[in-house]
N, C-alpha and C positions, 0 to 999 in steps of 0.2 A: 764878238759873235754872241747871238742868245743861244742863244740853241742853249769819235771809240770807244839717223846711220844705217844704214841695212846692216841686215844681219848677215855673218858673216858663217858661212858652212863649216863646221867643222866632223871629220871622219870619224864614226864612231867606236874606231877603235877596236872592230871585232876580231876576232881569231880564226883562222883558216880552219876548213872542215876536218886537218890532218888530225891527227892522235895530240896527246898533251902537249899543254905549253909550256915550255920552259920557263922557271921563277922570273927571268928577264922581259918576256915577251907577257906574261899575265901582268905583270907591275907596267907597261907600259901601255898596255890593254885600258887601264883601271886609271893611267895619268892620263890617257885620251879621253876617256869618259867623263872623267871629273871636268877638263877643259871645255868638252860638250854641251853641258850644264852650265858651265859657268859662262859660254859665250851667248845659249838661251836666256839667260838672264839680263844681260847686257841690251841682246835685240830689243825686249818687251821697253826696259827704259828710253832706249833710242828712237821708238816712233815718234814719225813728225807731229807737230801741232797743227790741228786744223786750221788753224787761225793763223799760221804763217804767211810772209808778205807774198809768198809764191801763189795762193789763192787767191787775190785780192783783185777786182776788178781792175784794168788799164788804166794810167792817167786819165784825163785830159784830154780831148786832142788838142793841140798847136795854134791851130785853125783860125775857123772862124767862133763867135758866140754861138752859132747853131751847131757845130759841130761839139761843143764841151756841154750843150742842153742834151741834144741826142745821147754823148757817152753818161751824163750824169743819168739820165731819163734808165737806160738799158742796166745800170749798178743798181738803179731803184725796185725793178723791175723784178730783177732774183728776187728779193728779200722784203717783201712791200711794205710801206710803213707802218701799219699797226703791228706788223708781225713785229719789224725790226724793236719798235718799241716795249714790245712785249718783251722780247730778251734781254735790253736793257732795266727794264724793271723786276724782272727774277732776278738781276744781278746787283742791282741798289733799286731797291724798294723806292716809293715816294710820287712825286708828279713831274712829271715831265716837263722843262718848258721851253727848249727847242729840242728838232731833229733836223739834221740835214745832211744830204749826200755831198762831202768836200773832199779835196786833195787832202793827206795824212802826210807827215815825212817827205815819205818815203815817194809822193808824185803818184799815189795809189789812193782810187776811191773809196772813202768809207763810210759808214753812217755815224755820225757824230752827235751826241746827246749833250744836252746839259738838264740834270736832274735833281728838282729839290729832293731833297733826300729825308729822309723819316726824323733825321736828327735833327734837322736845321739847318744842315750845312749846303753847298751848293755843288753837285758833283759831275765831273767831264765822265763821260763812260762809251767808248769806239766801239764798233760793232760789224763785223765782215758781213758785209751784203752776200759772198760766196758760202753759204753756211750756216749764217746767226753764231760765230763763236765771238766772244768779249776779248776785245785785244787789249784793252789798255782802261784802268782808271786812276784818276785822281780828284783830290778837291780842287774848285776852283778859289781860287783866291784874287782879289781886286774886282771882283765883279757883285760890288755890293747892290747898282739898283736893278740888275738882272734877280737877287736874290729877292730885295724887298718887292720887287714887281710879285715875283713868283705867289709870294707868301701873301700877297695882298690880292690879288685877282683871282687865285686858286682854291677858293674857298668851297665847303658844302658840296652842292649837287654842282658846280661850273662844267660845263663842257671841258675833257680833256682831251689832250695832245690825239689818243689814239682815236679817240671817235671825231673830232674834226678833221683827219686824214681819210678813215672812209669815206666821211659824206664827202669830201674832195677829189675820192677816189674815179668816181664816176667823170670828173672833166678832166681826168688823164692819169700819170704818172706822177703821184705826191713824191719832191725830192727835196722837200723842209714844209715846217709846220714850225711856226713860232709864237708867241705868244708876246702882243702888242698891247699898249695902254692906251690906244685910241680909243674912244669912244665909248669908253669905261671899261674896255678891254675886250680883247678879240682877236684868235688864230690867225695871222696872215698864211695862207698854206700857195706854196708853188708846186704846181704840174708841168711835166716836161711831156715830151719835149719841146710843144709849144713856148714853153717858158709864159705861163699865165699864171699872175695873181688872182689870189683869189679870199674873203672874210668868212669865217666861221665865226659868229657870236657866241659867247661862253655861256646864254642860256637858251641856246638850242643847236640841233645840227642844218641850219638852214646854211647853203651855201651862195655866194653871190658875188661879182666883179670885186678886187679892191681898187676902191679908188685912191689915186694918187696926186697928193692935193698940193 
């Protein structure tokens, strides 16, 4: 590919409106409160992460191919691609040189990046369409001419990943954007749910048919 406890109550311990407390009944007063505290402390740690598999767009459907354009189309949809792009580059700086919405794991849609990175290096970076939070990165490794492609077509002012998905945007739902060496290089971008190719040239945003030769 070119192209990722509830809290729990506790009684506060207070003292009946009667006359004094007895040394036993204040001391156990003072052991509730302290437990009170400390299970407040516990909740704040234990919230979920937005970015759990439980937000994550459905698979798939089973189906047909129109039916896995449609669910990919509706995952793209939340989170649209310049956006989704956007929060993988607040999160590894650099050029983009795929996106796409694919099965992760887990049988759950994601936006999937592969991103030249400021360093050199070439980086996978997931991203929940339900949210924009960043689920997972790493460097890619064995994907040396995804790298040198990157570094050699992405030069100066070239057209990037997010502004070839706009101009895409208008013949539907962008659900990848990749970056091809045809013709001295060129965004292939897919729209759903039709599932149409479509060429973005790296020095403009003209959009037009890809052909498939």
């Amino acid at each position: 590919m070119l192209a990722g406890g509830a809290a729990v109550g506790c009684d506060d311990g207070g003292s009946s409106s009667g006359g004094g407390s007895s040394p036993s009944a204040s001391a156990g007063s003072a052991s509730s409160s302290a437990g009170s505290g400390s299970s407040s402390g516990a909740s704040t740690s234990a919230s979920p992460s937005p970015g759990g598999s439980s937000t994550l767009p459905p698979k798939k459907g089973t189906g047909s191919d129109a039916e896995e354009h449609r669910a990919e189309a509706k995952a793209a949809a939340m989170l649209p691609a310049p956006e989704a792009i956007g929060k993988a580059l607040a999160h590894t700086p650099g050029k983009v040189v795929s996106a796409e919405i694919d099965d992760n794991a887990q049988d759950r849609l994601i936006w999937e990046f592969e991103i030249l990175a400021e360093d050199g290096t070439l980086q996978a970076v997931d991203v929940n369409p339900a949210g924009g939070a960043v689920l997972s990165s790493h460097q890619e490794r064995g994907e040396s001419d995804d790298l040198a492609r990157g570094k050699r077509l992405l030069k100066g002012g070239a057209t990037d990943a997010a502004a070839a998905a706009k101009a895409a945007a208008a013949k539907g739902t962008v659900v990848s954007v990749k970056l091809k060496p045809e013709g001295g290089g060129h965004w292939s971008v897919e729209t759903g749910p039709e599932d149409r190719d479509w060429s973005v040239p790296l020095d403009s945003v003209k959009v037009s048919p890809e052909r498939h030769d």
